[in-house]
N, C-alpha and C positions, 0 to 999 in steps of 0.2 A: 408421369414417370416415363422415361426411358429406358429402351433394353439395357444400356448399359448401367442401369441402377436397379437393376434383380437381383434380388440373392439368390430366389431359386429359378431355375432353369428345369422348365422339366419339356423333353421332346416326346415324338409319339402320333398318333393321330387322334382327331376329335371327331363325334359324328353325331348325328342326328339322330332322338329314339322316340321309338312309340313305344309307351309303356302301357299291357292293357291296363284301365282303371279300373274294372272288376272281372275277380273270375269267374262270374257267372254270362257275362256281355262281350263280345267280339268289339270294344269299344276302345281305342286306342288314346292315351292323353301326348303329346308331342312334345319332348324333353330335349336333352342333351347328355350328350355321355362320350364316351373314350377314356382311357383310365390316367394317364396322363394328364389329360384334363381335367379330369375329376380332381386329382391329385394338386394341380393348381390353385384350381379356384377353392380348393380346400383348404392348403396352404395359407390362400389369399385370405381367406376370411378368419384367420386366425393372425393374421397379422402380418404376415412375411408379405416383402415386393417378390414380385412372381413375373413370370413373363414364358411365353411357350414356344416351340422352335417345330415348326408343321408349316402343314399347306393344305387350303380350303380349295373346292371348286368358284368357278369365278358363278354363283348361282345363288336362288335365294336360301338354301341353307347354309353356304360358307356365310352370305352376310351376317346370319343367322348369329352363328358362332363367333363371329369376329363383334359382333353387340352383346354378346353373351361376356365374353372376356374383358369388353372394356367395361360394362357395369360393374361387372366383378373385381376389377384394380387389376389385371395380369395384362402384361404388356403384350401387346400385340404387333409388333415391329419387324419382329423374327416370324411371322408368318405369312407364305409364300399364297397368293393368288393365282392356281394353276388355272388357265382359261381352257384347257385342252382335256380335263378330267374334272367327276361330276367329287362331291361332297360325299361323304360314307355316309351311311341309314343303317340304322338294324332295330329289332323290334324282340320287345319283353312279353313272354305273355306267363300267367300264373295257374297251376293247377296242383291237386293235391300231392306231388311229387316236390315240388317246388316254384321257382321261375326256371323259363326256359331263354334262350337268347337264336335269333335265327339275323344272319349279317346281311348287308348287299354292300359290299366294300372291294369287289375283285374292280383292280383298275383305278378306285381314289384317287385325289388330290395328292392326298400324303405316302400312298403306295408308291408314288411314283420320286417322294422327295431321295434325294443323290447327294454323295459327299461335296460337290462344288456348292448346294445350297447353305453349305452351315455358315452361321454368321461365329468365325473364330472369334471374333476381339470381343462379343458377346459373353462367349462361352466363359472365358477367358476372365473375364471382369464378376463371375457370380461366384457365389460360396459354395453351390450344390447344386448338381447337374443330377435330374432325375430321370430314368428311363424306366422300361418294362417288358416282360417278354416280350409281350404286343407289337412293343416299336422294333425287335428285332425280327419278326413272323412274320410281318406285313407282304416284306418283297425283299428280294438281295439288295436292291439300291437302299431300300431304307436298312434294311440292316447295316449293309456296308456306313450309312453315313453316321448312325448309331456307335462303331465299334468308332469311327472317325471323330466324334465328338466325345468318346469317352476317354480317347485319349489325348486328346487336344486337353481335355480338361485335367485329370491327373498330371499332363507335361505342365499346366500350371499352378498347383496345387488347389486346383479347385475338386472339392469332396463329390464324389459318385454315389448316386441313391439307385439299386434297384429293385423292384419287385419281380418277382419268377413269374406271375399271372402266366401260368401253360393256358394254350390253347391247342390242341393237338386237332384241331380241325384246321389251321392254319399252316400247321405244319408236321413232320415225321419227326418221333418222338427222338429219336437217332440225333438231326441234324438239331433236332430243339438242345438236348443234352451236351454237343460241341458245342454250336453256340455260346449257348449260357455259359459253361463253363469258364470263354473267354470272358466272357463279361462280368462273372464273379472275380476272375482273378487281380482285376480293375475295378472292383468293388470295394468302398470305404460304411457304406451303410445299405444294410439285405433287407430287405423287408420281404420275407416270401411266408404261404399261404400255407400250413399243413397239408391239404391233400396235392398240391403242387410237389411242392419239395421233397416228399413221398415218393413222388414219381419218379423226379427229376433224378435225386441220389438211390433209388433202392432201399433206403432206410427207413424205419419205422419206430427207431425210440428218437424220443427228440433231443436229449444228449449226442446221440449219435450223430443227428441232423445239425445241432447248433457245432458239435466240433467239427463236421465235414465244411462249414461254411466258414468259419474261424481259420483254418486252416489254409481256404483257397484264397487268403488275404483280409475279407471284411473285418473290420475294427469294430463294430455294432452290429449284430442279428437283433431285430424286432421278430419273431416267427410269430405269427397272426392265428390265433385259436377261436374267432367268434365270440361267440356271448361269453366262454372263457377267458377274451384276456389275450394276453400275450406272453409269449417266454421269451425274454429279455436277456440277453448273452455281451460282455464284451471277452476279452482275453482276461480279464480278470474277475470276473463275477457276474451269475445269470441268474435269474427269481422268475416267479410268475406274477406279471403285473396283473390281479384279477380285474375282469372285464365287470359292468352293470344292468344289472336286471331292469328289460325297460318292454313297453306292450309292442315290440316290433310289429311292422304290416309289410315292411318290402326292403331286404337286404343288400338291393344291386346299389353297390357301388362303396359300401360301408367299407372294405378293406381299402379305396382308394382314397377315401377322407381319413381314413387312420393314418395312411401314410403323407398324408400332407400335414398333415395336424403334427403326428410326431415328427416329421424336420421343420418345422416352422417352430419348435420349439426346439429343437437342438439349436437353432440356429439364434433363437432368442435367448440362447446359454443356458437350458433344462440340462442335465445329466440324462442320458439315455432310460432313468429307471422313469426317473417325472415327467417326460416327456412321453413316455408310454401311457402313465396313469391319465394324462388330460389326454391321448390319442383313444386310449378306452373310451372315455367317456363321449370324445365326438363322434366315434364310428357307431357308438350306440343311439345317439341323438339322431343320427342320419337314417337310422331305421325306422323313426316313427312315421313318415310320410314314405309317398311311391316318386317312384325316378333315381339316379343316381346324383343328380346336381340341386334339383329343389329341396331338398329337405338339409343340407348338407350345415350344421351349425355354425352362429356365427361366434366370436370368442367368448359373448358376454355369456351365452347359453351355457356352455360347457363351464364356463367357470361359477355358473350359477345352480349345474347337477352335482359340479366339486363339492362347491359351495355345504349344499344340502345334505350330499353321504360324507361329509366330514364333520357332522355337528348331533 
């Protein structure tokens, strides 16, 4: 497949993770993560042509990732080989609070990507341009080229996905809240997190939260409630998709396979409510193993847990 035969398009950076493999051993297992990418090869495994729009260091974990994506079907064409900066790392570890997340990303590959790197006629050719806070937190350049492919894309009628994922160690809650804001109002599908969007708007009932996002433009909110589920909103009708009770052991990355899962089925022509219900079921499937990309299901699984709680 070639870039210009992705339907989704999701930009952002990728990186490298040590995930401890027990909380009791200072023992690290060597994974893959970034949420954007999560978000692809989530996609990817549920059917959608995918392809991702970053830049790796020219080292052995950009190769890493760039074999990571082609096993995975996501095109890799639109990703930049910076020789001049190292690959992102960051490391999970688990204790009875939860996981923790500590980064080494200042200076990246993809920290450094700038609006002359996007490939427009890319963008330009796919159905859903997916981004994340993350991709606009990173650095100004990426931001800038962020805000630059998000409206490259709506100039073509190609749909905008984002998820809120704050990180306020990345950046001040202030310029995070301008930001986003822009980038909701270019928003055709929100995927954002309850304790995020929390932050983000002030609000605290989720009516409140789904019409503040309704409002600034999005056509579709997924708002993402964990083992609950999701409250599904368009301008005409919002429910709660319930989520599925499953033995979880490691939650990193489950909100970014929901969000791949559910536009890979928008785009395979679910309605936003059943595209929810098969996005529960894989972001729950994602939590039985550790890492944010190994465990991450593939279509047959998910429609085999449907399967099962519908009989």
């Amino acid at each position: 497949m070639t870039g210009a035969g992705a339907q989704v398009l999701a930009y952002g950076e990728a990186m490298i993770e040590f995930n401890q493999a027990s909380k009791d051993r200072p023992e690290y297992l060597q994974g893959f993560g970034g949420d954007t990418s999560n978000f692809a090869i989530a996609a990817a495994r549920q059917g959608a042509h995918t392809g991702f729009v970053s830049a790796v260091g020219d080292d052995h974990f950009g190769r890493l990732l760039i074999d990571l994506w082609t096993r995975e079907g996501v095109d890799t064409s639109t990703v930049r080989v910076d020789v001049a900066a190292p690959t992102g790392v960051y490391f999970v570890s688990h204790g009875p609070s939860g996981h923790a997340f500590d980064y080494l990303r200042k200076g990246s590959a993809a920290s450094r990507y700038a609006p002359r790197d996007l490939p427009l006629d890319i963008i330009a050719a796919a159905r859903v341009l997916h981004l994340s806070g993350v991709s606009v937190a990173i650095s100004d350049s990426a931001c800038d080229a962020a805000l630059a492919a998000v409206e490259h894309a709506r100039a073509n009628g190609v749909r905008v996905s984002f998820d809120t994922n704050l990180r306020l160690k990345l950046w001040p809650l202030a310029r995070a809240r301008a930001v986003m804001n822009e980038v909701l109002r270019l928003t055709d599908i929100c995927l954002p997190s309850w304790d995020d969007v929390a932050v983000l708007t002030g609000l605290e009932d989720r009516d409140a939260i789904v019409d503040c996002l309704l409002g600034r433009g999005a056509r579709v909110v997924a708002l993402k409630l964990g083992k609950d589920g999701a409250y599904v909103a368009t301008p005409e009708e919002r429910r709660v998709v319930p989520g599925h009770v499953v033995a979880a052991v490691d939650a990193t990355g489950a909100g970014d396979c929901f969000g791949g899962a559910f536009v890979a089925r928008l785009v395979a022509g679910d309605d936003p409510f059943a595209a929810a219900r098969y996005a529960n079921a894989a972001a729950a499937l994602s939590t039985l193993g550790y890492g944010a990309v190994a465990p991450i299901p593939r279509r047959e699984d998910v429609e085999r847990l449907l399967a099962s709680q519908s009989t």
